[in-house]
Each structure stands twice: as C-alpha cells, then as structure tokens.
N, CA, C and O atoms as a GROMACS GRO file, in nm:
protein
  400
    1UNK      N    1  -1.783  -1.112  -1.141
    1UNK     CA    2  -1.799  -1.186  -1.020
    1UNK      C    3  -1.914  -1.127  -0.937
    1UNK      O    4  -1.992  -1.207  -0.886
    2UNK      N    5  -1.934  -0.988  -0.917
    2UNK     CA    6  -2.012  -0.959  -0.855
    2UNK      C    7  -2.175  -0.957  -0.956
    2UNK      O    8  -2.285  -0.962  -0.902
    3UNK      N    9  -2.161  -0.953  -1.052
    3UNK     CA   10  -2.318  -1.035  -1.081
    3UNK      C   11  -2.344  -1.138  -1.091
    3UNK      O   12  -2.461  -1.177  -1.092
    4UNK      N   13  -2.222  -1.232  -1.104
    4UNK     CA   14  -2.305  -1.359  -1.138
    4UNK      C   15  -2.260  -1.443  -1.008
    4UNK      O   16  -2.290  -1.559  -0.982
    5UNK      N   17  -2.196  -1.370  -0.946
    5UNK     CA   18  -2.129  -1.470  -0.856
    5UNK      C   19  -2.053  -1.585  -0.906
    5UNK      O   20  -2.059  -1.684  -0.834
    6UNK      N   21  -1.987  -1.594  -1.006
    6UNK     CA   22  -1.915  -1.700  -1.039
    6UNK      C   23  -1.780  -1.658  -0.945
    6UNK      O   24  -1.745  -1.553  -0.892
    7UNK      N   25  -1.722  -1.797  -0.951
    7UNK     CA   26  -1.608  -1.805  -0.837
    7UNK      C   27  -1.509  -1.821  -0.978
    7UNK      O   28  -1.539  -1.873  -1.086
    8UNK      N   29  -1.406  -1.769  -0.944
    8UNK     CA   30  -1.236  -1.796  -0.992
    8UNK      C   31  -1.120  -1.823  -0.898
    8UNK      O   32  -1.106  -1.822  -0.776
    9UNK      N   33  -1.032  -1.852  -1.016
    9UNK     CA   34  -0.922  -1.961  -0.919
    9UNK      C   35  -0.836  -1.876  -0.862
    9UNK      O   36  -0.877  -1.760  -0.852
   10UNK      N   37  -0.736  -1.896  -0.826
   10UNK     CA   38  -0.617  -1.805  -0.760
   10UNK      C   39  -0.564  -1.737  -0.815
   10UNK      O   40  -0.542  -1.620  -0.782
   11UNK      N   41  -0.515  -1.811  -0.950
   11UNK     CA   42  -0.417  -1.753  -1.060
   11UNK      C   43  -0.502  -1.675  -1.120
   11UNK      O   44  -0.472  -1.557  -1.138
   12UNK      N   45  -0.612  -1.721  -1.157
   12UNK     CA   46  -0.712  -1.558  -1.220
   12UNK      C   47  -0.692  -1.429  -1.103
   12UNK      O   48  -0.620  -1.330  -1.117
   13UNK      N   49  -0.775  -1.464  -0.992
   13UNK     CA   50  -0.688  -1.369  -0.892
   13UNK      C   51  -0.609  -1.313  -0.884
   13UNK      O   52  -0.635  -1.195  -0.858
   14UNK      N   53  -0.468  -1.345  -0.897
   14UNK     CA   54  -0.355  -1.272  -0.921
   14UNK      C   55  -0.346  -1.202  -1.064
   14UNK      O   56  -0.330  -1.081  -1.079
   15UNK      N   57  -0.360  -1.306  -1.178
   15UNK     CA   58  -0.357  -1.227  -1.298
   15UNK      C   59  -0.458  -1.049  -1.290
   15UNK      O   60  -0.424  -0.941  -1.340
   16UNK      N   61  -0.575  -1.081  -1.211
   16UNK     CA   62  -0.661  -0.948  -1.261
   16UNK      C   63  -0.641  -0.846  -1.114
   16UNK      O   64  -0.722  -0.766  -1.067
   17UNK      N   65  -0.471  -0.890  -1.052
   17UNK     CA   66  -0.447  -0.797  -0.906
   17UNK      C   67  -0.527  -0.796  -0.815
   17UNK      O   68  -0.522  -0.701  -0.736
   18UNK      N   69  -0.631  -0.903  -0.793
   18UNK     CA   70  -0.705  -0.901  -0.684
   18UNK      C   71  -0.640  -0.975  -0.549
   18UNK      O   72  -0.701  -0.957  -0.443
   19UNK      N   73  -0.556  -1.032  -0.549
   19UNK     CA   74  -0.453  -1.066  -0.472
   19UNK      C   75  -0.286  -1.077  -0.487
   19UNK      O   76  -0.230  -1.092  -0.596
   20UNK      N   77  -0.225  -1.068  -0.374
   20UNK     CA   78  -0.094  -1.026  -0.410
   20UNK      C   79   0.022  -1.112  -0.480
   20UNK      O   80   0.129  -1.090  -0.538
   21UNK      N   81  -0.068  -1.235  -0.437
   21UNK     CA   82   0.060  -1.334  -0.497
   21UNK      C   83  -0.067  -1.454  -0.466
   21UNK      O   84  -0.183  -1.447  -0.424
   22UNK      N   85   0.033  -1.576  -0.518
   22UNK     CA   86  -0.031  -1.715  -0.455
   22UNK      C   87   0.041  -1.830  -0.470
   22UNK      O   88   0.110  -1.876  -0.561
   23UNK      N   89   0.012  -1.865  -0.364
   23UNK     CA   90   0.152  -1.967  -0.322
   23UNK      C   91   0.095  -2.095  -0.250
   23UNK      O   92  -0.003  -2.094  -0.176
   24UNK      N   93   0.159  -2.189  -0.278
   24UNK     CA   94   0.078  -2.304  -0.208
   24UNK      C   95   0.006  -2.315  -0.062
   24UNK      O   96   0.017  -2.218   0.014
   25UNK      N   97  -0.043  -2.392  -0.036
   25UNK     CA   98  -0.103  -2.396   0.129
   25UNK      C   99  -0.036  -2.363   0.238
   25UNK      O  100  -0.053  -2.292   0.337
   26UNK      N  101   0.077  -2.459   0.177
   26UNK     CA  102   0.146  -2.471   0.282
   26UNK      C  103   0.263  -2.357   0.350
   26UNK      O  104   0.309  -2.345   0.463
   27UNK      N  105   0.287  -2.271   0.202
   27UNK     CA  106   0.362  -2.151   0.212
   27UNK      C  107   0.280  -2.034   0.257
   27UNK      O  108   0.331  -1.922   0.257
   28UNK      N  109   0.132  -2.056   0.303
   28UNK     CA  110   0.076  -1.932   0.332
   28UNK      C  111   0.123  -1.879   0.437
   28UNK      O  112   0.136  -1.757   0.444
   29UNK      N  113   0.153  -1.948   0.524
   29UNK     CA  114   0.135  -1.846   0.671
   29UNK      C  115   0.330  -1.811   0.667
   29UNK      O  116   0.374  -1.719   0.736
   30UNK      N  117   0.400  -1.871   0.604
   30UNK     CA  118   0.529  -1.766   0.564
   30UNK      C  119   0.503  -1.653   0.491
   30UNK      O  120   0.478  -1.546   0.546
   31UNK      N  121   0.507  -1.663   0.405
   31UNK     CA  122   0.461  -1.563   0.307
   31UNK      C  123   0.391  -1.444   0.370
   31UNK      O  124   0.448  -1.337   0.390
   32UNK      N  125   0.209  -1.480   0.414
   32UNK     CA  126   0.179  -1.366   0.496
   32UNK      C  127   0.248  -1.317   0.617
   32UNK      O  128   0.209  -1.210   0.663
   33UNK      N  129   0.327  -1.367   0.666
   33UNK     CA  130   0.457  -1.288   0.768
   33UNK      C  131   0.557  -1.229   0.703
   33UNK      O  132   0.607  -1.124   0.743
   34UNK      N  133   0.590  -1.281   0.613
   34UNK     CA  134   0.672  -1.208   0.509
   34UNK      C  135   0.557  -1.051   0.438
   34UNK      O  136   0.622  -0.959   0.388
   35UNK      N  137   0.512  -1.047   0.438
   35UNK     CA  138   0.433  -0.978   0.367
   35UNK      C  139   0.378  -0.840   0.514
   35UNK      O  140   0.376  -0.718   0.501
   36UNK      N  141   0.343  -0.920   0.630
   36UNK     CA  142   0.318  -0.814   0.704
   36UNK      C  143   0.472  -0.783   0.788
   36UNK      O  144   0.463  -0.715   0.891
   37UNK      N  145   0.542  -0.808   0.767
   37UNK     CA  146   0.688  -0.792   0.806
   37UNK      C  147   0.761  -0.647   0.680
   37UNK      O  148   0.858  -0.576   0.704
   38UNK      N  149   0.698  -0.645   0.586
   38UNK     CA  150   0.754  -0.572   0.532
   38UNK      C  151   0.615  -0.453   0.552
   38UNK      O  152   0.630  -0.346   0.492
   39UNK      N  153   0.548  -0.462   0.594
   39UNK     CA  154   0.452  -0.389   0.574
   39UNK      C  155   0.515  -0.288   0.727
   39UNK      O  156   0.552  -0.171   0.739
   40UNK      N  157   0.504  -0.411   0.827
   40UNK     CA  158   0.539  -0.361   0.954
   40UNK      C  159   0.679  -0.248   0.954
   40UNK      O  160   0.702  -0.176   1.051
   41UNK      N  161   0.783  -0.249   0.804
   41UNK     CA  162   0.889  -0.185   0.864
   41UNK      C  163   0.903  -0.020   0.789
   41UNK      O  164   1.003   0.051   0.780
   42UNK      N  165   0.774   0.004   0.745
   42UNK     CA  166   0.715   0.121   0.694
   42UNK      C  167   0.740   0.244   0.831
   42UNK      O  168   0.787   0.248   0.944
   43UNK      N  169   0.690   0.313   0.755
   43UNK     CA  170   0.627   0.433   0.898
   43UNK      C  171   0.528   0.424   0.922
   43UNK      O  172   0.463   0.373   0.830
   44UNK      N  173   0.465   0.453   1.018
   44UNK     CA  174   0.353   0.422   1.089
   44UNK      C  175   0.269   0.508   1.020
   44UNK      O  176   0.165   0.469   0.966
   45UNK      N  177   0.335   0.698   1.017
   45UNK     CA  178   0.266   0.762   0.978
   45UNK      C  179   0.248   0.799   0.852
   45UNK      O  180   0.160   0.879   0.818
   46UNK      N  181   0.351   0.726   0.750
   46UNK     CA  182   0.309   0.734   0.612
   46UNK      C  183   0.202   0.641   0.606
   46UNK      O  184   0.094   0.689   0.573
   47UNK      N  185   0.208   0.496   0.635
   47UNK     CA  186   0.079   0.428   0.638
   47UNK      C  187  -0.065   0.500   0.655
   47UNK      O  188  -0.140   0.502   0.558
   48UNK      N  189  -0.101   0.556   0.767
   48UNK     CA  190  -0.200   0.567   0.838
   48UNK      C  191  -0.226   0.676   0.741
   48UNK      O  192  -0.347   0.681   0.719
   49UNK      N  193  -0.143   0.791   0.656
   49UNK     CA  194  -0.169   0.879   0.585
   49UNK      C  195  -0.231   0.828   0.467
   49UNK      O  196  -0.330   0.875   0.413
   50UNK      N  197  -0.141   0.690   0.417
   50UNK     CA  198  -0.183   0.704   0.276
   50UNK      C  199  -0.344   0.575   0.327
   50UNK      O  200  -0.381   0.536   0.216
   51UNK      N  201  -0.392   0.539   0.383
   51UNK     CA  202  -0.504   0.458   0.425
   51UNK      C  203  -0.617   0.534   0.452
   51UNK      O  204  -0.734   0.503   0.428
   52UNK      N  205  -0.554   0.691   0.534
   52UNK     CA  206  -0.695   0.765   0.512
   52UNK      C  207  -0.743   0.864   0.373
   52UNK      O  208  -0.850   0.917   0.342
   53UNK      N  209  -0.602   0.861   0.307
   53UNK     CA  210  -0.664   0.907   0.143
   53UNK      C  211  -0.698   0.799   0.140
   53UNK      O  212  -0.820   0.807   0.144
   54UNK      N  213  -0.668   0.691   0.136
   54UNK     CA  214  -0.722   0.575  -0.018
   54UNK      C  215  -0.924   0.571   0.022
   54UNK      O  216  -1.018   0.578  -0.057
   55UNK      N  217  -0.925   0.554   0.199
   55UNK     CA  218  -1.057   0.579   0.217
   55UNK      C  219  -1.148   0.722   0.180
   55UNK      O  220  -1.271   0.716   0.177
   56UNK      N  221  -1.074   0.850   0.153
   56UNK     CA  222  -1.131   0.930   0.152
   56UNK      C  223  -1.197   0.930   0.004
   56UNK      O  224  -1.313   0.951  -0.030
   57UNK      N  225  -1.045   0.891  -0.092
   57UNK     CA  226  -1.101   0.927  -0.259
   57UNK      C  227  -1.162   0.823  -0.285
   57UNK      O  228  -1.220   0.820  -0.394
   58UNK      N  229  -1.168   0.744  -0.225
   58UNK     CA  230  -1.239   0.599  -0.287
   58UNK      C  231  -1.390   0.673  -0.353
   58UNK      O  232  -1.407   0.673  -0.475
   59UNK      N  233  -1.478   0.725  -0.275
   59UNK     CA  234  -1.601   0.784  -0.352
   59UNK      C  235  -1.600   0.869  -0.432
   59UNK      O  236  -1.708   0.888  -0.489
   60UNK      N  237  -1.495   0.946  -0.467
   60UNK     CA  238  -1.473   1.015  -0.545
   60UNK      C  239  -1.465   1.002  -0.689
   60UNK      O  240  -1.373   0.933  -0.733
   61UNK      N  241  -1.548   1.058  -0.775
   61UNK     CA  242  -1.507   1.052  -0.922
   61UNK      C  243  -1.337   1.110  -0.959
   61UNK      O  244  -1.274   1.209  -0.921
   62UNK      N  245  -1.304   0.998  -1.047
   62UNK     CA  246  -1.181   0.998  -1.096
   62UNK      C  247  -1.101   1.151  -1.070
   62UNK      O  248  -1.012   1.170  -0.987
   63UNK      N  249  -1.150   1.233  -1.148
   63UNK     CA  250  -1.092   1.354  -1.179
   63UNK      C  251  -1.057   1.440  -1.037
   63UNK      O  252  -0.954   1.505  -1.026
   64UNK      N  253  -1.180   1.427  -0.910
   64UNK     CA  254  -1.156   1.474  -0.818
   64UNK      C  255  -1.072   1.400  -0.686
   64UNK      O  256  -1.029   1.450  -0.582
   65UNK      N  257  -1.066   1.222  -0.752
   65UNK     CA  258  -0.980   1.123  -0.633
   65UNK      C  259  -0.786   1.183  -0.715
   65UNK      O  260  -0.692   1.216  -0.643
   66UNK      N  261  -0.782   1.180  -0.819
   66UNK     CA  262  -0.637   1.224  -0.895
   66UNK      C  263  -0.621   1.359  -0.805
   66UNK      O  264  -0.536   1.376  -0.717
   67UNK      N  265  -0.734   1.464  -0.852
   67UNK     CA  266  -0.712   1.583  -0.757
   67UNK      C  267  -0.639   1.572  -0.638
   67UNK      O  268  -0.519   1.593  -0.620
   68UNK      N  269  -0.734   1.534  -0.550
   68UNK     CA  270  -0.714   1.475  -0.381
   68UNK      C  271  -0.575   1.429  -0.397
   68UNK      O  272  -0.481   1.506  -0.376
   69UNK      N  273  -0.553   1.286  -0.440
   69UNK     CA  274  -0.407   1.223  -0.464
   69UNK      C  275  -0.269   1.295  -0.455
   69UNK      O  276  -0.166   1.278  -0.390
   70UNK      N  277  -0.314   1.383  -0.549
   70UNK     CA  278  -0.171   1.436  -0.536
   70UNK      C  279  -0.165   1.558  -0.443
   70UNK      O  280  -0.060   1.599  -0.394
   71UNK      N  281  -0.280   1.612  -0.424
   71UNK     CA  282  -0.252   1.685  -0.305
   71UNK      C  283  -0.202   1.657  -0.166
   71UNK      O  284  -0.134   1.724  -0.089
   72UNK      N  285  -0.267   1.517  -0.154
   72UNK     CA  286  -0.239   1.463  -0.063
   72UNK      C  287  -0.079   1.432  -0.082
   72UNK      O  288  -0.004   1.501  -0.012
   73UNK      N  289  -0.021   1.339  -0.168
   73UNK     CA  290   0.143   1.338  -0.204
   73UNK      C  291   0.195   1.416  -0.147
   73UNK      O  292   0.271   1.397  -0.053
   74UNK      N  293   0.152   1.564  -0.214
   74UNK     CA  294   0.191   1.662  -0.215
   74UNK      C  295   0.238   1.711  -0.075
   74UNK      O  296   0.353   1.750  -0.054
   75UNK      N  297   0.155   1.707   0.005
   75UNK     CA  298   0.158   1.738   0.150
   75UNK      C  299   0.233   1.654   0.245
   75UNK      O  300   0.307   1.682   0.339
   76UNK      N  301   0.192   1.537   0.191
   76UNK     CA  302   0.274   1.445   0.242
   76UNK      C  303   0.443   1.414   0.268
   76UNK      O  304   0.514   1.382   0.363
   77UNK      N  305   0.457   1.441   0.147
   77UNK     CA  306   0.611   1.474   0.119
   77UNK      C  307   0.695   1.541   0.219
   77UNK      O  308   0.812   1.515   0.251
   78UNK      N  309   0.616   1.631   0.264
   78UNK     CA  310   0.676   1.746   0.322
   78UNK      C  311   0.673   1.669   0.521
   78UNK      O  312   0.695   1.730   0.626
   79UNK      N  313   0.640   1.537   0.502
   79UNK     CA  314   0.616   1.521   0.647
   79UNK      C  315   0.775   1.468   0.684
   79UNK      O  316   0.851   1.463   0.588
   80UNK      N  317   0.814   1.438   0.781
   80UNK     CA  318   0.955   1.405   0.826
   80UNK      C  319   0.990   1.285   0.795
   80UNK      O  320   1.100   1.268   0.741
   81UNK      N  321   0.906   1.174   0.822
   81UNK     CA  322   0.925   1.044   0.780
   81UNK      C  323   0.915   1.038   0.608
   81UNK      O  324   0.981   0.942   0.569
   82UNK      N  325   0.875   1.086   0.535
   82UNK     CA  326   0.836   1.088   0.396
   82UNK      C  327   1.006   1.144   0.299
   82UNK      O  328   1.060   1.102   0.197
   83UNK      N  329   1.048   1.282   0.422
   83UNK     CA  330   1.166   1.316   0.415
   83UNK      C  331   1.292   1.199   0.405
   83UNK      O  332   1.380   1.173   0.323
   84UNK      N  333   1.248   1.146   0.537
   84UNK     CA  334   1.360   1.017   0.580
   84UNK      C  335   1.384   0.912   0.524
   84UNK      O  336   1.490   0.848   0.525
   85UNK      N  337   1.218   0.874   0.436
   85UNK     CA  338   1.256   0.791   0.356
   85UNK      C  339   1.322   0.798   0.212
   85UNK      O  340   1.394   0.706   0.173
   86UNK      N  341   1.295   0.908   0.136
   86UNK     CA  342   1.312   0.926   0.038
   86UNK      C  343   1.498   0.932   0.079
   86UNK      O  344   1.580   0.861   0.020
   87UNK      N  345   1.528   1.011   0.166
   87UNK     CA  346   1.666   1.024   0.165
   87UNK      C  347   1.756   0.848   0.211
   87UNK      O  348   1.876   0.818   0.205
   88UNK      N  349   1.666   0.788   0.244
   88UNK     CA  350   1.737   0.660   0.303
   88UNK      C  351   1.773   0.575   0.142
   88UNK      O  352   1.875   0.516   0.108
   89UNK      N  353   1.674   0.594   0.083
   89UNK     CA  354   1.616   0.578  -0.070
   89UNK      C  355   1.769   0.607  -0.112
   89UNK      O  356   1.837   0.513  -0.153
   90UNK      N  357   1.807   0.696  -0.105
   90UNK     CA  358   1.906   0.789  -0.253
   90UNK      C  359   2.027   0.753  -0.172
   90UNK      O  360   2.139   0.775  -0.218
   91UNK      N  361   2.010   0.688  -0.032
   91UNK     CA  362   2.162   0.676   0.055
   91UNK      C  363   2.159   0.482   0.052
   91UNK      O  364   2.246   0.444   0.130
   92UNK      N  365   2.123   0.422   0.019
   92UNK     CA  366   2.054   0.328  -0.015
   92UNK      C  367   2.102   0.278   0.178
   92UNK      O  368   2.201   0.222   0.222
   93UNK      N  369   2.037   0.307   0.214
   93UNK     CA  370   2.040   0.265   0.383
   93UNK      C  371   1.907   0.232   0.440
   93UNK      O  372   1.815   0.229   0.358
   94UNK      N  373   1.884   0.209   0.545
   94UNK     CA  374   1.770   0.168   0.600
   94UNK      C  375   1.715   0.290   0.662
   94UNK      O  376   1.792   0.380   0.697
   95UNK      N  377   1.574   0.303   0.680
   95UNK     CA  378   1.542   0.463   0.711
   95UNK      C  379   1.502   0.438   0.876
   95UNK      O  380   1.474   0.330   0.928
   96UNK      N  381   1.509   0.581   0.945
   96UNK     CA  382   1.511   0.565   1.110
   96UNK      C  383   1.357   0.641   1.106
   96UNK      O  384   1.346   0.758   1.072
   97UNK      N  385   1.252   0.563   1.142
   97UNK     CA  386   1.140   0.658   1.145
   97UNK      C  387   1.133   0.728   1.257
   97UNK      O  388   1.220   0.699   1.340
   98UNK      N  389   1.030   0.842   1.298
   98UNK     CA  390   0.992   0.905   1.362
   98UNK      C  391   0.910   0.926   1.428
   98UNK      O  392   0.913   0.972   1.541
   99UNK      N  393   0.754   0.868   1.313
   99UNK     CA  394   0.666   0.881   1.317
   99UNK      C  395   0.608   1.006   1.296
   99UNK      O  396   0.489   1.014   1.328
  100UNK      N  397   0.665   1.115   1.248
  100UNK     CA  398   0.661   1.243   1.220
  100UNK      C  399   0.646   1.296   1.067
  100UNK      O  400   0.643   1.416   1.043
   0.00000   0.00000   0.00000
C-alpha cells in the first residue's frame, strides 16, 4: 500500500490487523463506544506506560525494542495498578485502580 498506493477493502484490513474489527456503517459509532469504553476501564497508568514504550521502541531494531519490552514489563509489573490487576485477574473480580 505504501508504494503503490493501492487502496484495500475492510476485510483485507482486518484480515492483515490493520484494523480492529469491521462492522457495518451503521454499527460504527456503537462499536467505537464499545471499544473506547473498554479501553476507558483500564488504568490510566498502565496505559500511559505501555504508550510511552510502544513510542519509545518503535525506532528501535528488533533485538533492542524486545530488550526495552520486557524491561519495561518488567518494571512495570511491580507498579500498584499492574499489581491490582493481575490479582483482580486470579480473583476473577473487577480491579479498583489507583493510578499508581
């Protein structure tokens, strides 16, 4: 696509993960509320964590974005909300964030 500029359809789209789903016209603007509704009931600060890796390794060659990755995990884990969720996870309950 990016050399020739040829355009593809939706379902190619989805098939090659360039979008998340696809759903008729008329189901869009459910769906994308559905979609930022679940996004919205995250932690704030796992989000904002894992958005500034994905921007950081993005330039990174493979070997050193994997590096980064899991260090980052790694660290991450250890944050309170990361705690809260995993345990909400294994209690199968809803998790109370912190933002911590």
């Amino acid at each position: 696509m990016l050399f020739t500029g040829e355009l593809i359809d939706a379902n190619r789209a989805a098939d090659w993960g360039l979008v998340n789903r696809v759903v008729p016209a008329g189901q869009l603007r459910a769906e994308t509320l559905k979609l930022a509704g679940r996004i919205a009931e995250a932690s704030d600060l796992v989000l904002a964590l894992g958005k500034q890796a994905y921007y950081t390794q993005i330039d990174l060659d493979q070997p050193k974005a994997y590096a980064y990755a899991k260090e980052v995990m790694s660290m991450n884990s250890l944050a309170q909300d990361a705690q809260e969720g995993m345990a909400a996870f294994l209690e199968k309950r809803t998790p109370g964030w912190t933002g911590r």
